[in-house]
C-alpha positions as CSV (number, residue, x, y, z in Angstrom):
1,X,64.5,127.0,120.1
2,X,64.8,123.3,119.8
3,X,65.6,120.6,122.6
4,X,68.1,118.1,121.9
5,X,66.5,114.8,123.3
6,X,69.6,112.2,122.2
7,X,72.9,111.9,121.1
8,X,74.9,109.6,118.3
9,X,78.2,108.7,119.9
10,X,81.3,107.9,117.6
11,X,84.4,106.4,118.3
12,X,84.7,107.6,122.1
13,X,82.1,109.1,125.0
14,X,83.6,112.2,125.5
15,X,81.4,115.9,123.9
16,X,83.8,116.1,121.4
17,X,82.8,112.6,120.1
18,X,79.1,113.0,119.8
19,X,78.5,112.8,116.1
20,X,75.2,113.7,115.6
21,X,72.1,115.0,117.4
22,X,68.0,114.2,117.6
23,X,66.0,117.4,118.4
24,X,62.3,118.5,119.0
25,X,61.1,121.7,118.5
26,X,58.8,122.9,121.2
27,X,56.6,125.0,119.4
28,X,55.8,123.4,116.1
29,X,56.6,119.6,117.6
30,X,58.9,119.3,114.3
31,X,61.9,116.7,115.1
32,X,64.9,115.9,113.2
33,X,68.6,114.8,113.4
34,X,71.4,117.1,112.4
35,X,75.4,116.3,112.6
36,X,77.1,117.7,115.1
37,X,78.9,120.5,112.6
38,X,75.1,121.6,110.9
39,X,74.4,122.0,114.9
40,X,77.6,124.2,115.9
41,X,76.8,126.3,112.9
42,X,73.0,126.9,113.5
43,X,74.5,127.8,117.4
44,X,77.0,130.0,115.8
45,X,76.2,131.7,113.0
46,X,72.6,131.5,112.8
47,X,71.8,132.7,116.6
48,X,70.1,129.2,116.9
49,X,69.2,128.0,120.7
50,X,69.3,124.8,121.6
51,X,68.5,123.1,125.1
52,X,68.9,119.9,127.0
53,X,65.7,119.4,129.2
54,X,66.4,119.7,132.7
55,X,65.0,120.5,136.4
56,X,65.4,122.9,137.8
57,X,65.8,124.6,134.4
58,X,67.0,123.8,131.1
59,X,70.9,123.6,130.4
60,X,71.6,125.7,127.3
61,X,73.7,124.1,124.7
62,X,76.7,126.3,123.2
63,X,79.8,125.4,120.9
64,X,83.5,124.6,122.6
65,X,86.2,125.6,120.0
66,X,88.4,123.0,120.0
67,X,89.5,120.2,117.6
68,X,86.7,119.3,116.2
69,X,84.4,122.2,117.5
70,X,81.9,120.7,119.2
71,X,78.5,121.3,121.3
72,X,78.3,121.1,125.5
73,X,75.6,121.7,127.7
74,X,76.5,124.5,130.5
75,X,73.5,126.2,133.3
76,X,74.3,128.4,136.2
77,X,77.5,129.7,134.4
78,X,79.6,126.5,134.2
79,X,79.7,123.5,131.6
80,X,77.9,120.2,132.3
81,X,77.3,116.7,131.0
82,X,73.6,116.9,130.5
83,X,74.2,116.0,126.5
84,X,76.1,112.9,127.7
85,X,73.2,111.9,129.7
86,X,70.7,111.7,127.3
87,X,70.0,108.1,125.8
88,X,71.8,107.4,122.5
89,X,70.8,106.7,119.2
């Protein structure tokens, strides 16, 4: 699991413009930066989970499939805008 802790805009503010993502693992305290399509795949094809830090609880990242696929934040069953929130890089 890692926790996504910012967000590289480009060309527009919406979830299908966030380029590029800053992450921290938990339990190892690796971080790194991936592009958005290395983070899609991990989510995807890899089984990876990734997280935006919340309270109550986390909200769980997945992939939208639309044009360009791209990653959204969604707790209690329903998408949100917690990736937006987070500061930018």
């Amino acid at each position: 699991m890692v926790y996504i802790t910012a967000v590289h805009m480009s060309e527009g503010d919406g979830h299908e413009h966030i380029a590029s993502v800053q992450w921290r693992n938990p339990l190892d305290g690796n971080t790194g930066t991936s592009t958005t399509a290395v983070m899609v795949d991990w989510i995807d094809d890899k089984n990876g989970d990734a997280r935006v830090q919340s309270m109550p609880e986390d909200a769980k990242v997945g992939t939208v499939d639309g044009t360009p696929k791209h990653l959204r934040s969604y707790a209690n069953g329903k998408w949100t805008d917690n990736l937006l929130a987070l500061p930018r890089f």
